[in-house]
C-alpha positions in Angstrom: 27.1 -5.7 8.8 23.2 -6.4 8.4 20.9 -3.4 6.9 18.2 -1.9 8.1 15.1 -3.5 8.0 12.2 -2.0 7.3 9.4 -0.9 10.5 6.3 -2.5 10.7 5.0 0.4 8.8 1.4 0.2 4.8 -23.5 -9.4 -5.6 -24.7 -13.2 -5.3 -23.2 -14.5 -2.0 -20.4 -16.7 -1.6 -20.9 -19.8 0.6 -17.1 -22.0 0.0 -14.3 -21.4 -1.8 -12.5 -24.2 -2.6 -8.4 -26.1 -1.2 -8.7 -23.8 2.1 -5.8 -24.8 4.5 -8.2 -26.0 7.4 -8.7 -23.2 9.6 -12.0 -24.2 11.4 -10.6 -22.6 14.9 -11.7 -19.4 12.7 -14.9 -19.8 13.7 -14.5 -19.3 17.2 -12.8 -15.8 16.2 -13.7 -13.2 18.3 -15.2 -10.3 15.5 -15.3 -7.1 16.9 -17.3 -3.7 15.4 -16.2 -0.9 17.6 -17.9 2.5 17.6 -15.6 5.9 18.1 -16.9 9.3 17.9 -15.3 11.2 15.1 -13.0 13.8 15.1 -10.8 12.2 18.1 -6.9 12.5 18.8 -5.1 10.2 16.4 -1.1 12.0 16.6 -1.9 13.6 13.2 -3.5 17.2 12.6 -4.0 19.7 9.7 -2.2 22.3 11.3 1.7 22.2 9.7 0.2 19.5 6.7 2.2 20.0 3.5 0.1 20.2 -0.1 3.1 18.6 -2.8 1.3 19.3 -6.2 3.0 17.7 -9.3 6.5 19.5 -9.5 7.6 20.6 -12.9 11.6 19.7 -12.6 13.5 19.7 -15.7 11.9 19.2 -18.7 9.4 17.0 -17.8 6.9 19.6 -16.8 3.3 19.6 -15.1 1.1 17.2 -17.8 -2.1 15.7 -17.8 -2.8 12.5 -16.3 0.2 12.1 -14.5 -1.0 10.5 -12.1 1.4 11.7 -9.3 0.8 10.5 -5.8 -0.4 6.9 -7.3 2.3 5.2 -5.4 4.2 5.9 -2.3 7.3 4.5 -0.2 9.6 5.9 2.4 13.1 5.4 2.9 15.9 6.8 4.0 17.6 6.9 0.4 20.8 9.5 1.4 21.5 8.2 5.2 21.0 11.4 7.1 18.4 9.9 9.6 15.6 10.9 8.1 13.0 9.0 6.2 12.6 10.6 2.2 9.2 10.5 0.2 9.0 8.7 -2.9 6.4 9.5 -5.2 5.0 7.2 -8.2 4.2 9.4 -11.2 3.5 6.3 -13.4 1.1 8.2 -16.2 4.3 10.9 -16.8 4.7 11.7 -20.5 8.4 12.8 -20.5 9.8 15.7 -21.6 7.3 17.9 -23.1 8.2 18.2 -26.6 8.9 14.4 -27.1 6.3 13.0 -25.2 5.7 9.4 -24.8 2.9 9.3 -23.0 2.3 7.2 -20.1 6.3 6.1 -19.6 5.9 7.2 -16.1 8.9 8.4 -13.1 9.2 8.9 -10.0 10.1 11.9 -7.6 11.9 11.8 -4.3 11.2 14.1 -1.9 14.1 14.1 0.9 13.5 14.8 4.5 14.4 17.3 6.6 14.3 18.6 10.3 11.4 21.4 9.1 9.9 19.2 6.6 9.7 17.6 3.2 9.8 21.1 1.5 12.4 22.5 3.2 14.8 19.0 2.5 17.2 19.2 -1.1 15.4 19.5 -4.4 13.1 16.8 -5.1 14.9 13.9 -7.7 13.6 12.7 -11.1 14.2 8.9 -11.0 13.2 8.0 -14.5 13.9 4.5 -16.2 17.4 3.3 -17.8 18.2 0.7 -19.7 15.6 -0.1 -21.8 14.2 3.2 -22.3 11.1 4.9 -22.8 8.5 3.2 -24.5 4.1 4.6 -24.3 2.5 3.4 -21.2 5.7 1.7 -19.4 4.0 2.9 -16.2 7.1 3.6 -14.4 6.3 4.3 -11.1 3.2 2.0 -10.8 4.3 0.3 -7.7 7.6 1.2 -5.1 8.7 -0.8 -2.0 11.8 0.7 0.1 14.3 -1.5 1.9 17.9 -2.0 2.5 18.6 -5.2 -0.3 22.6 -4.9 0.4 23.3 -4.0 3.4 24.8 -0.9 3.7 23.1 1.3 5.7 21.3 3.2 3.3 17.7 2.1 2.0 17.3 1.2 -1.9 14.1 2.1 -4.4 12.2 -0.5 -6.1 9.7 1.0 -8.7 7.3 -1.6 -11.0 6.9 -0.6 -14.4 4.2 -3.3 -15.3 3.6 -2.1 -18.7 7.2 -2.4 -19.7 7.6 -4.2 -23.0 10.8 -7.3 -22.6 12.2 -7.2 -26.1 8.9 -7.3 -28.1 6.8 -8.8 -25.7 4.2 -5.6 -24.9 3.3 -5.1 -20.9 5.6 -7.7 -19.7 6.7 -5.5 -17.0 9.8 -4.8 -15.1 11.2 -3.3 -11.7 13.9 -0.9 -11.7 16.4 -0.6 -8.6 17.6 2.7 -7.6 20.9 2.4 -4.9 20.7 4.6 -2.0 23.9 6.7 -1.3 25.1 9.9 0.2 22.9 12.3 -1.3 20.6 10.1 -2.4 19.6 7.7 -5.5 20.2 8.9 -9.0 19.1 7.6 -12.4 22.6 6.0 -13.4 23.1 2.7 -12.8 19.8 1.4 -12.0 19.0 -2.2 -11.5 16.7 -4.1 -14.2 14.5 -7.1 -12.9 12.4 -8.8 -15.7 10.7 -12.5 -15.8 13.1 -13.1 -18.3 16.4 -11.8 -16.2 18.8 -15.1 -15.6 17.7 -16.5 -11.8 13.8 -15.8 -11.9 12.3 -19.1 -12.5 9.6 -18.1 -15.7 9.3 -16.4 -18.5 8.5 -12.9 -19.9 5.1 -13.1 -21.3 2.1 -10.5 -22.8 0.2 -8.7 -20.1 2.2 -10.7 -17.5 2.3 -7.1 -15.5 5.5 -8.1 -13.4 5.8 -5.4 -11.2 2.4 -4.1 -10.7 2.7 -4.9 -6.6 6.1 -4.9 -4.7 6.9 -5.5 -0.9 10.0 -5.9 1.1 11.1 -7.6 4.3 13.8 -9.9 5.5 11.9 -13.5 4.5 15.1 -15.3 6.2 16.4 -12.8 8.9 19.9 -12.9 7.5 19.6 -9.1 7.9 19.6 -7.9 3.9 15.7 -7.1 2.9 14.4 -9.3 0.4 11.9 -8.0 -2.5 8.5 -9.4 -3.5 7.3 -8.7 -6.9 3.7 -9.7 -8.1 2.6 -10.3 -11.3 -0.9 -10.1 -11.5 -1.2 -10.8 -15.2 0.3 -14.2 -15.7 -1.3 -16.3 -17.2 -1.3 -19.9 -16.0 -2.7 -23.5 -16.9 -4.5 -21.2 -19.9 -5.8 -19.4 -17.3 -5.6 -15.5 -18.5 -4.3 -12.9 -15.4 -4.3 -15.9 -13.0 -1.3 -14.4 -11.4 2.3 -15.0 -10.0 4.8 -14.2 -7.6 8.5 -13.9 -6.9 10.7 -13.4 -4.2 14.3 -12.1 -4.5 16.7 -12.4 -1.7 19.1 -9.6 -0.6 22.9 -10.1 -0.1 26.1 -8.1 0.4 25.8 -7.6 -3.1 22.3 -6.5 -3.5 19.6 -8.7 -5.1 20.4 -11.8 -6.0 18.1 -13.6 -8.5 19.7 -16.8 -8.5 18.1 -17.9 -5.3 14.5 -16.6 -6.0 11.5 -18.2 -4.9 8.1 -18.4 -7.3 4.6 -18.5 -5.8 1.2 -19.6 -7.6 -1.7 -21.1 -7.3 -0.5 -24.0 -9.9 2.2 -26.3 -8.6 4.6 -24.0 -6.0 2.4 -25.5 -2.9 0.0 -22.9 -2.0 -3.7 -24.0 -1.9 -6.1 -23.6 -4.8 -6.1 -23.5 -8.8 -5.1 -20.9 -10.9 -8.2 -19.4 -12.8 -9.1 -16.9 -15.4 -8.7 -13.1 -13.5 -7.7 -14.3 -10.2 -5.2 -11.6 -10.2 -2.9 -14.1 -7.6 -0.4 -11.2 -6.1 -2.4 -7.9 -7.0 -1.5 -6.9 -3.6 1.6 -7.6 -1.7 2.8 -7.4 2.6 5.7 -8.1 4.6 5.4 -8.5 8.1 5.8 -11.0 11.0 2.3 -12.3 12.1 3.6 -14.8 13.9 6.6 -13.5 15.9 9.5 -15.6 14.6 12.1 -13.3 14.1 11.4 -13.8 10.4 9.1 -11.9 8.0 5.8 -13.4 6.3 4.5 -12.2 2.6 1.0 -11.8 2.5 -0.4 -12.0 -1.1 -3.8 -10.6 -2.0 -5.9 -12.6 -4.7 -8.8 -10.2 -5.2 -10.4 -12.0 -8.5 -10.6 -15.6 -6.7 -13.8 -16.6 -6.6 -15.4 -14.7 -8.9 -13.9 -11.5 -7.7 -14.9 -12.3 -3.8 -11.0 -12.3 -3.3 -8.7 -13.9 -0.7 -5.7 -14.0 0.6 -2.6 -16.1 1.3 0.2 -16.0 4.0 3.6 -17.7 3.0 6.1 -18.0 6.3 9.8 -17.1 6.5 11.9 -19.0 7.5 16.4 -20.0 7.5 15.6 -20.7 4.2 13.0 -17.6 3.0 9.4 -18.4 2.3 7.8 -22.3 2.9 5.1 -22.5 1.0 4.0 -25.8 3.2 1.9 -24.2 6.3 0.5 -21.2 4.5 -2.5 -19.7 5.9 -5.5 -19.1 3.1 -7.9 -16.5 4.5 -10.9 -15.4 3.1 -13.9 -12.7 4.4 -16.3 -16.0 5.6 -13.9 -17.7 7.5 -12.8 -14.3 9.2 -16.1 -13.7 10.1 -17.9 -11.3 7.4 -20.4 -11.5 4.6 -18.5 -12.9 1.4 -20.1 -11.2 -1.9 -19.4 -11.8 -5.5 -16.7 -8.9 -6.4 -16.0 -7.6 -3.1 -12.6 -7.9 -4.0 -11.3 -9.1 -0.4 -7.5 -8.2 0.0 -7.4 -5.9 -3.0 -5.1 -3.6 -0.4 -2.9 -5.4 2.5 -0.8 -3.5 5.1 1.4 -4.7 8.4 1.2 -2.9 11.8 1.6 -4.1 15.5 -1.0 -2.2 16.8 -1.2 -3.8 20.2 2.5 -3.4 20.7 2.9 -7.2 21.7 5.7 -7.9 19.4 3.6 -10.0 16.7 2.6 -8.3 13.9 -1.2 -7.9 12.4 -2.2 -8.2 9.0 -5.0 -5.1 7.5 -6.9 -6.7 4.9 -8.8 -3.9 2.7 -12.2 -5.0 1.5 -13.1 -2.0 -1.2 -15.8 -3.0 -3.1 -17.4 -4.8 0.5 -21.4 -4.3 -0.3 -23.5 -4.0 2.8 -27.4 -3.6 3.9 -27.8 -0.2 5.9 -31.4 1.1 6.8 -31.2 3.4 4.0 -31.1 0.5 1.7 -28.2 -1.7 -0.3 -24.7 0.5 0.1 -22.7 -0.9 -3.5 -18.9 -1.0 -2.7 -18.8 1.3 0.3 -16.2 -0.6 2.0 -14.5 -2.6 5.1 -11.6 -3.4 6.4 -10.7 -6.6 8.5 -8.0 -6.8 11.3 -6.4 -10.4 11.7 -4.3 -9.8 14.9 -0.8 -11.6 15.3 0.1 -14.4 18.0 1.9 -17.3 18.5 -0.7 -19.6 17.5 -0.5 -18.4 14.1 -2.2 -20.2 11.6 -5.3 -19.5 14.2 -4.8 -16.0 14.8 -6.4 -15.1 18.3 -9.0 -12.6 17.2 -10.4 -10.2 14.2 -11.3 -7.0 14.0 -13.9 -5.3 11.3 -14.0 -2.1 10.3 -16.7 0.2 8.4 -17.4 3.4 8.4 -20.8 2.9 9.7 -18.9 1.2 12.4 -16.7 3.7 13.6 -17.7 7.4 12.7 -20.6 9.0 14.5 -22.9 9.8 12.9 -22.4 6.6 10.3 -20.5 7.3 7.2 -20.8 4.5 4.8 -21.9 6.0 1.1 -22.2 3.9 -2.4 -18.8 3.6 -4.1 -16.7 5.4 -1.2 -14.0 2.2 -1.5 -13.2 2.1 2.4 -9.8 0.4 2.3 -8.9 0.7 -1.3 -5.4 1.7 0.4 -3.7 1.2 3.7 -1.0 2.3 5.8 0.3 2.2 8.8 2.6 4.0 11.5 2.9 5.6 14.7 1.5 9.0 14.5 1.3 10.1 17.9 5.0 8.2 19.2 2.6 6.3 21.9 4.4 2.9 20.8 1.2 1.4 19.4 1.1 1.4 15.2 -2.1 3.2 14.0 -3.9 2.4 11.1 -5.0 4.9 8.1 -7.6 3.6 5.8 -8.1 5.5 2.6 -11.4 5.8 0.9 -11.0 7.3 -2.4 -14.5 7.4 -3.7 -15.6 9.5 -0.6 -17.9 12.5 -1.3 -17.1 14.7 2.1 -20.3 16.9 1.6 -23.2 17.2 0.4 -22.5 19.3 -3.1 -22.4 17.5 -5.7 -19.4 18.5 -7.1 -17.0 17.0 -4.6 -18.2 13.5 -5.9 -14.8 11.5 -5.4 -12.8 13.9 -3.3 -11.8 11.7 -1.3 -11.1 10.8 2.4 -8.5 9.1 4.7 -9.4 7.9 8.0 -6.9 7.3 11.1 -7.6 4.6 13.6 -5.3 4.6 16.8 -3.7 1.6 18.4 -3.8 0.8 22.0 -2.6 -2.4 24.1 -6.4 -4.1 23.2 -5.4 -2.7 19.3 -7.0 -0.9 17.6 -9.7 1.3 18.9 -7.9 4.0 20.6 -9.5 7.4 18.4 -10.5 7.4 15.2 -10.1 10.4 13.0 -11.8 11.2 9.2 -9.1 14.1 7.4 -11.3 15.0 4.1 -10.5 17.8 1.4 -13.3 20.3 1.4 -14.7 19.1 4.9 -11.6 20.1 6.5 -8.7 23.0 6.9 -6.5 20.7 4.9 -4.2 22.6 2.5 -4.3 22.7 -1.4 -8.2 22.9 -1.5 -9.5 21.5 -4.9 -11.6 23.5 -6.6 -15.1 22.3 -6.7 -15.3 20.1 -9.6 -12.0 18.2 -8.9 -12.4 14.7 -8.2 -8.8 14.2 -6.8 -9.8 10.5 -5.2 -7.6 11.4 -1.6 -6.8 8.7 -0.4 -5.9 6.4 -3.0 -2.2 5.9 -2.1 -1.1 6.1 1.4 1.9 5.7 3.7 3.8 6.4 6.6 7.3 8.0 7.7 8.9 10.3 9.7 10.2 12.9 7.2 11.1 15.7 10.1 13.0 12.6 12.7 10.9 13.8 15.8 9.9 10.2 16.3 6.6 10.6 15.0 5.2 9.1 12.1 3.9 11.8 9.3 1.2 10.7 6.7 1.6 10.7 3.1 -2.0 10.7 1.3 -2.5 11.0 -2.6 -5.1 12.5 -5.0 -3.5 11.2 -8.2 -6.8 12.6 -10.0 -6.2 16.3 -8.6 -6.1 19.3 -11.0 -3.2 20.9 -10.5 -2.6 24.7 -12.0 -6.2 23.7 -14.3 -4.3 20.7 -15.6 -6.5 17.4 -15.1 -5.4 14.4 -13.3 -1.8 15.8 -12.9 -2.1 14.5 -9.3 -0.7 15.8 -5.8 -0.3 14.5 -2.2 -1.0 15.6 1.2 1.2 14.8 3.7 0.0 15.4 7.6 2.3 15.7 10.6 2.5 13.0 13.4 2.5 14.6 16.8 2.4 13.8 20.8 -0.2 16.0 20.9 -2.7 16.4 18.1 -6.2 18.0 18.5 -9.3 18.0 16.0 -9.9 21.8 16.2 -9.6 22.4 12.9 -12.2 19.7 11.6 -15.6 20.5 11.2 -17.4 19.2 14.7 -14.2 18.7 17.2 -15.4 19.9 20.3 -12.3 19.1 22.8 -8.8 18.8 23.1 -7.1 15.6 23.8 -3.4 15.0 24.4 -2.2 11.7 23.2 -1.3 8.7 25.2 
C-alpha cells in the first residue's frame, strides 16, 4: 500500500553572485508584469469566512504573545476525507499557573462537511519527550504528509529553540501519527541533529526545525520530510545553514537513509558564509514532471542578504545534488538589491494545469522606484513555471502590487510575499496563488499600520493571470474585525485545504500579532471558503458579479 501524497498545494545593487550552475538560457526568459483590476473572482469570498481566535482549551488558556496562526498545515490527520487545520502556537506559555514561556503547541482544528467550527473539538498537540523548556518554540514550523503509508496523514512541528541535552536552541521536530480520530500527544516522534541516522551534530543556535517540507523525493509512495536548519554554523561560518532529508517507509521515518544538503561539501553550488541562512525556507514539488518530487531550498542571507535559491531533484534514489538548479532575482529577470531577501518564502502550485509544477519565489523585502519615490521592502513575487526542459524553465512571471491591483498598491514595508500558498479555490482545475503581505496598511488611518493583507491570483491554462483579488481586515466585510490599534500582520502564515470536502480549496490566513479578548499578540486566523462561484460584493469597489471558470 503507498500513502497519500501530498497536492501540489504553499540597498547597493547586486551585479554576480558567485558558483551559479550555468543558466544563461535565463536570459532569454520571457518576464511578464500583468495588470488585473482588483476586486475580481478568485473562488474565495468573505461571505461564510470563519474568524478562529486563540482557543483557551485546558489549562493552557488565552496568553500574551502566543503567537497563534504563525504556522499552518493541512492534513487529513483522522481519515474521514476531510482535510484538518493545524495551527502553530509556537510563543504558548503553558499552563497558566506554571508558565514557561515561549515552549509553544499546536492546535488542530478537524474538518467537517459545515466547516472547521462545526468539526470535533480542536486538539492540544504539545511536546513529549523532552519536555518543556522557555522558548522551545514548538510549533514554529509544521509540514503534513503521509511518512508511513497508511492512509492517514502525519504532523511534523519544528521546535527550533529546543535545547538537545545542554546544547540551548539546538532545535528539534516532533511527529504526531495520524489515526482514527486524529493525532494525540502520546507517543510522539523526536528528530534532533544528534538522533542516530542524521549525518551531523546537535550544535548552539543550529535552529533544526525552523523550516519543514514534505513530498515523495523518490516516488516510492511514503512522503519524505525536509528539515532546515538555518542556524548551522559551517566552515566557522555563523547561521550558514543546513539541510536534511528523511525518507518515509512502512515504518515511518527512517533516519538511517537521510540525505544532508549545504553549501560546504554535499555538491550544491556556492560557499557557506556568515548568515546565509542556507534552508530558511523549504518546497516540495515536481518542476520538472518526473514523477518524482524536487526540494526547493531558500537561502535569503546569500549575498549579503540579496538571497537565492536552490533546486535539488528527486530521483530512485531521493535527492541528486549533481544537476541542481541555483536561481537568483538577476538571472530570473529582476533588480537584485542588497537585503531583498529573495526566496525568504517558497510555495508549489501547477497553475497552468500542464502537469509540471511551478515554483513561487517570495521576494519580501524587494525595494523598488515608484513615481512617488524609493518604496523600502514593499515586495514581489516571481513565478518560475515548470517544463520539461527544466534546468531552463520556459518562462517567469513577476508579481507586485503595483503590478497587479488597480489603482497600484505598493506601500513601504508592506512585505508582498513574506508568505505563500497555494490551492484551487474556485475547483476550475488550475492552482491559484495567495500572496500574503503582512506589513500592509489597508487604509489610510493610521492606526491600521500592519493589519495586514492577503492577495489571491487565479490560474488559467497561460498561468497565472486569471483575477486577482486583495481580502484586507478593516477594508473588507471580513469577520473578527481588529479593533483599531491592532496590528494583527494578516497574512503572515498562509495555506490551503479543503476543510468542508466540496472540492474546493478554503484559505487559511493568520494574524499571529492580533489582540484577542484585549490580550496582545495572542494571535488568530481567518480562514475564507473556496467556491465555484465567488463574487467581490462584499469588498469595497466590486462592481460586478462573475462566476468562475
Amino acid at each position: 500500500m503507498t500513502g497519500r501524497i501530498p497536492r501540489r498545494r504553499g540597498g547597493r545593487s547586486v551585479t554576480a553572485l558567485r558558483d551559479t550552475v550555468p543558466i544563461a538560457a535565463l536570459a532569454l526568459l520571457l518576464v511578464t508584469a500583468l495588470a488585473f483590476a482588483d476586486a475580481e473572482s478568485v473562488g474565495l469570498s468573505t461571505v461564510g469566512a470563519i474568524y478562529l481566535p486563540d482557543p483557551a482549551i485546558g489549562a493552557t488558556g488565552v496568553q500574551a504573545d502566543d503567537a497563534f496562526g504563525h504556522a499552518f498545515a493541512t492534513g487529513d490527520f483522522d481519515g474521514d476525507g476531510r482535510e484538518d487545520l493545524a495551527v502553530g502556537v509556537p510563543g504558548d506559555s503553558g499552563p497558566i499557573g506554571a508558565p514557561v514561556p515561549g515552549s509553544g503547541s499546536v492546535i488542530v482544528f478537524f474538518g467537517h462537511a459545515t466547516g472547521l467550527l462545526a468539526g470535533s473539538t480542536p486538539r492540544l498537540l504539545s511536546q513529549t519527550g523532552s519536555g518543556f523548556e522557555p522558548f522551545d518554540s514548538h510549533g514554529y514550523a509544521l509540514a503534513a504528509c503521509d511518512f508511513d503509508g497508511d492512509g492517514f496523514d502525519d504532523l511534523a512541528v519544528g521546535a527550533p529553540g529546543e535545547s538537545v541535552g545542554a546544547t540551548s536552541a539546538a532545535g528539534a521536530v516532533f511527529t504526531y501519527s495520524g489515526r482514527p480520530g486524529g493525532p494525540v500527544t502520546s507517543g510522539a516522534g523526536l528528530y534532533t541533529q544528534d538522533t542516530i541516522g542524521i549525518p551531523d551534530g546537535a550544535e548552539v543556535e543550529d535552529r533544526f526545525g525552523g523550516a519543514l517540507a514534505c513530498g515523495d523525493f523518490d516516488a516510492d509512495g511514503f512522503a519524505d520530510l525536509a528539515i532546515g536548519a538555518p542556524g548551522e554554523a559551517l566552515n566557522g561560518a555563523a547561521k550558514a545553514g543546513w539541510a536534511v532529508a528523511i525518507p518515509g517507509s512502512a515504518t515511518g521515518l527512517a533516519p538511517a537513509a537521510s540525505q544532508a544538503f549545504d553549501q560546504l561539501g554535499t555538491g550544491l553550488p556556492g560557499e557557506p558564509d556568515g548568515f546565509d541562512q542556507f534552508a530558511y525556507a523549504l518546497a516540495a514539488g515536481d518542476l520538472d514532471g518526473d514523477g518524482f518530487d524536487d526540494l526547493a531550498i531558500g537561502v535569503p542571507g546569500e549575498a549579503i542578504a540579496a538571497g537565492i535559491a536552490h533546486v535539488v531533484f528527486g530521483g530512485p534514489a531521493g535527492l541528486v545534488a549533481a544537476g541542481s538548479m541555483l536561481l537568483t532575482d538577476g538571472a530570473l529577470g529582476g533588480d537584485p538589491d542588497l537585503a531583498d531577501r529573495f526566496a525568504l518564502a517558497l510555495a508549489f502550485g501547477d497553475f497552468d494545469d500542464d502537469g509540471f509544477d511551478d515554483l513561487v519565489i517570495g521576494i519580501p523585502f524587494d525595494t523598488f522606484d515608484a513615481p512617488t519615490g524609493v518604496v523600502d521592502a514593499a515586495g514581489q513575487v516571481v513565478v518560475v513555471y515548470g517544463g520539461p526542459t527544466i534546468p531552463t524553465p520556459g518562462h517567469v512571471s513577476h508579481f507586485a502590487e503595483d503590478m497587479i491591483l488597480d489603482p497600484p498598491a505598493s506601500e513601504t514595508g508592506d512585505r508582498f510575499g513574506q508568505a505563500l500558498a497555494t490551492g484551487d479555490f474556485d475547483g476550475d482545475g488550475f492552482d491559484d496563488l495567495a500572496i500574503g503581505h503582512p506589513g500592509e496598511n489597508p487604509s489610510a488611518v493610521p492606526e491600521h499600520f500592519d493589519h495586514g493583507a492577503t492577495t489571491v491570483i487565479a490560474g488559467n491554462a497561460g498561468g497565472l493571470g486569471g483575477g486577482v483579488r486583495r481580502f484586507a481586515p478593516v477594508a473588507e466585510g471580513l469577520p473578527g474585525q481588529p479593533p483599531q490599534t491592532s496590528r494583527g500582520g494578516f497574512g503572515s502564515a498562509l495555506v490551503a485545504g479543503d476543510f468542508d470536502g466540496d472540492g474546493f480549496d478554503d484559505l487559511a490566513s493568520g494574524l499571529p500579532l492580533e489582540v484577542v479578548s484585549g490580550i496582545d499578540a495572542a494571535g488568530a486566523a481567518i480562514v475564507l471558503p473556496g467556491a465555484a462561484f465567488a463574487d467581490g460584493f462584499e469588498s469595497a469597489n466590486a462592481d460586478y458579479w462573475t462566476p468562475a471558470p
